[in-house]
C-alpha positions as CSV (number, residue, x, y, z in Angstrom):
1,X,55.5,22.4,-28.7
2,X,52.5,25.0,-27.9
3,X,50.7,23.7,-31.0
4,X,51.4,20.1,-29.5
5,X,50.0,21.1,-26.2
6,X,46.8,22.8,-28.0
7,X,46.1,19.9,-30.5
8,X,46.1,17.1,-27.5
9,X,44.2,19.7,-24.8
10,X,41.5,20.1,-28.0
11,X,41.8,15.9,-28.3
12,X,41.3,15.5,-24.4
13,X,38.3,17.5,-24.3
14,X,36.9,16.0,-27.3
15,X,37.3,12.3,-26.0
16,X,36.1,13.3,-22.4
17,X,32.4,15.0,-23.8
18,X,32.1,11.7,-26.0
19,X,32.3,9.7,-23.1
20,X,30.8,11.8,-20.9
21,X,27.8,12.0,-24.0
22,X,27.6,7.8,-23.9
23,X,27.8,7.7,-20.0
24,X,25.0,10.1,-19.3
25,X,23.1,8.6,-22.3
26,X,22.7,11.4,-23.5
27,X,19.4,12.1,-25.9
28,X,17.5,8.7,-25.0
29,X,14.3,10.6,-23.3
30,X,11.2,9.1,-22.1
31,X,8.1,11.1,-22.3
32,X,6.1,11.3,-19.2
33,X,2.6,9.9,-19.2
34,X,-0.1,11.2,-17.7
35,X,-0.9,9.0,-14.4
36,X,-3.4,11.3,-13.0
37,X,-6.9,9.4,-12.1
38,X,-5.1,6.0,-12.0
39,X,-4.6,3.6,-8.6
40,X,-0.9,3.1,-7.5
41,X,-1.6,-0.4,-7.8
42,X,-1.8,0.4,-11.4
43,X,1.1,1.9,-11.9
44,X,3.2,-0.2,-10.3
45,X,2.1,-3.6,-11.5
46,X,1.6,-1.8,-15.3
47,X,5.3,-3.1,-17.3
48,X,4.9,-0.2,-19.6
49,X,5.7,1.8,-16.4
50,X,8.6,-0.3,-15.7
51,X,11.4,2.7,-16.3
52,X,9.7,5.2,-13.3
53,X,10.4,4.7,-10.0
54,X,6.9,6.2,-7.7
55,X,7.2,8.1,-5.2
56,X,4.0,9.2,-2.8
57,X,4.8,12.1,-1.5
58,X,1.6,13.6,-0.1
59,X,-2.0,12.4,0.1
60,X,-5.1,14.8,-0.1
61,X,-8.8,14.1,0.5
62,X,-11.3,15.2,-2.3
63,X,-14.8,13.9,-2.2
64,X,-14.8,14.9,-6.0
65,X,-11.9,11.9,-6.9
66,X,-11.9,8.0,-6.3
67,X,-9.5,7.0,-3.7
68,X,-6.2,6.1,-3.6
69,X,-6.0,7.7,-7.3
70,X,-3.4,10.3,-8.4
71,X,-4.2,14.0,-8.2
72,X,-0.8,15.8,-9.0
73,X,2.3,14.4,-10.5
74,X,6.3,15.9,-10.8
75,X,7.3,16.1,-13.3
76,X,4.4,16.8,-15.7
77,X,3.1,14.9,-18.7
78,X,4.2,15.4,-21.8
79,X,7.8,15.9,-19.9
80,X,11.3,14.2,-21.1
81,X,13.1,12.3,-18.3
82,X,15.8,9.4,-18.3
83,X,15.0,5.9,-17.5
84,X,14.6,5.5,-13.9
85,X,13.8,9.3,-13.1
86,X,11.4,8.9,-9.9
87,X,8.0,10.2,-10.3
88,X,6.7,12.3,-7.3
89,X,2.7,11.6,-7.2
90,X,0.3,13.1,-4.8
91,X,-2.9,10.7,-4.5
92,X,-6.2,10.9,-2.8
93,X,-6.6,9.9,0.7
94,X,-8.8,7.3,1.4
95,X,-9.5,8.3,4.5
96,X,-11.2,12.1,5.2
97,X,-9.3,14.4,7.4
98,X,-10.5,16.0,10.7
99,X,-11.5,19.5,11.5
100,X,-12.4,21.1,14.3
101,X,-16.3,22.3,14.2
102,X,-16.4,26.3,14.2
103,X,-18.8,28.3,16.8
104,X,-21.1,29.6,14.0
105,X,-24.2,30.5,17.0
106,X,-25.4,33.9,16.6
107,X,-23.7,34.0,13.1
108,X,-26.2,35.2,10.3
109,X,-26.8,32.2,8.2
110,X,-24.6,33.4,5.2
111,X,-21.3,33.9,7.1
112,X,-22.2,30.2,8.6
113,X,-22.5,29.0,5.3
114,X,-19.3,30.7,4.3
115,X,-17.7,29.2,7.6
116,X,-18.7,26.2,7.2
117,X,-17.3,25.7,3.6
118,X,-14.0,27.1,4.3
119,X,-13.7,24.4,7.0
120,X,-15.3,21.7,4.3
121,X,-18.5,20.8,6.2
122,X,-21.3,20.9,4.4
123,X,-25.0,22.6,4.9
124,X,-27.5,20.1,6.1
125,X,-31.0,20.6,7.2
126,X,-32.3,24.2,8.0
127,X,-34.7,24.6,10.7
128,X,-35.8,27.8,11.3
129,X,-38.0,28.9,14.5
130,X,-39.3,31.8,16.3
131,X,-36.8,34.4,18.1
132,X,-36.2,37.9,18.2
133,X,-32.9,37.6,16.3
134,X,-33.6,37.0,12.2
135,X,-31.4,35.2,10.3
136,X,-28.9,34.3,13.1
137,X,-28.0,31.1,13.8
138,X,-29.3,29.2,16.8
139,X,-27.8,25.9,17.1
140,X,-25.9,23.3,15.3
141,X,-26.1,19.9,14.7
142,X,-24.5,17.0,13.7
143,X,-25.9,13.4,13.3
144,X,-29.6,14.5,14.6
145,X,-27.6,15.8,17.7
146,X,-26.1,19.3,18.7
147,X,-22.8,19.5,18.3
148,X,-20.5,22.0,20.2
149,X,-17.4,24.0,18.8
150,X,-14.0,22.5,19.0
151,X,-14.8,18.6,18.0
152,X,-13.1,17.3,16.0
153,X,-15.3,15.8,13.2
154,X,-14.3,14.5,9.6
155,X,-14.4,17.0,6.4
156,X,-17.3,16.6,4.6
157,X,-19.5,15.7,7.4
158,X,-23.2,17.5,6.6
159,X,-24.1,20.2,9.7
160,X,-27.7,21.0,10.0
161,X,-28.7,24.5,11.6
162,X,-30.9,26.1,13.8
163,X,-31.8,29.8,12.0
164,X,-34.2,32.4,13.7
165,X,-36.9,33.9,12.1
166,X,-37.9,36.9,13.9
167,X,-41.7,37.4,14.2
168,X,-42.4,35.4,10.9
169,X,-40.8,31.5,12.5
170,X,-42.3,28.0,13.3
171,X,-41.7,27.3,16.8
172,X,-40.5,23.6,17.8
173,X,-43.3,21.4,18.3
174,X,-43.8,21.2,22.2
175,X,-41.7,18.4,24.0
176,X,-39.2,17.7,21.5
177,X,-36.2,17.0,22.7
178,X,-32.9,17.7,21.8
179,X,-29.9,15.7,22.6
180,X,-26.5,17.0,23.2
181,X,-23.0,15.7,21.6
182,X,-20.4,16.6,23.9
183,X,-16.9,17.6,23.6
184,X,-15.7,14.0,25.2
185,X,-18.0,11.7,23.5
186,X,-16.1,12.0,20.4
């Protein structure tokens, strides 16, 4: 009787990992593409892509990348995956997120630079004039007008500074004016 048992135990677990093998489908792989650079749109109306499921799941904006484009994808290409294994995608924003502008007055004009990046402003115009301070920053700008810390303005926006020059500056020419972007304009 032991034998018995053992043989139809041994025949139970044979017939459940053969049907467990056909159920799960076991060694049908698809290999993943590589989607990055191309539009959702493309992806989803494209019927070789017909056995992935998209899934957006966070949107970044690069100046570097077209919009709306994929930058990152889960899993990988190149990896194996069932049919209808959802594809996590993060794409490029089309619209530019906000920052707030730093204070970068009395900064020398490398740490603004450096402050400036890490917020992902860019330089614009220098100006430099006459003061006692070399090097330091002045004012800052944006749009032609000056801009003060704390708006919120779009990354990538260009921020042009005032930069002393100790004795060796240009001074303003007399009577220009300069206008003021406030806080609650924005």
């Amino acid at each position: 009787h032991f034998l018995a048992s053992m043989a139809i135990t041994v025949l139970l677990i044979w017939i459940a990992m053969l049907l467990l093998r056909v159920y799960t489908d076991h060694g049908n792989y698809l290999a993943v593409p590589d989607f990055h650079g191309m539009s959702i749109d493309q992806l989803t109306t494209n019927s070789d892509y017909s056995d992935y499921e998209f899934i957006v799941i966070d949107s970044i904006f690069d100046l570097n990348n077209v919009k709306g484009t994929v930058l990152h994808q889960d899993p990988f290409s190149g990896s194996k995956v069932k049919k209808g294994r959802k594809i996590y995608l993060t794409i490029v924003s089309s619209i530019p997120e906000n920052t707030s502008m730093p204070d970068l007055k009395f900064l020398t004009l490398r740490q603004a630079v450096s402050v400036l990046e890490s917020c992902g402003l860019k330089l614009g115009r220098l100006e430099y004039i006459m003061t006692f301070d070399e090097d330091a920053v002045q004012q800052q700008f944006f749009e032609g007008k000056v801009i003060m810390p704390g708006i919120k303005i779009q990354k990538g926006s260009v921020i042009g500074l005032v930069v002393g020059m100790g004795s060796k500056g240009q001074e303003l020419p007399p009577g220009s004016k300069v206008d003021t972007l406030e806080r609650d304009s924005i």
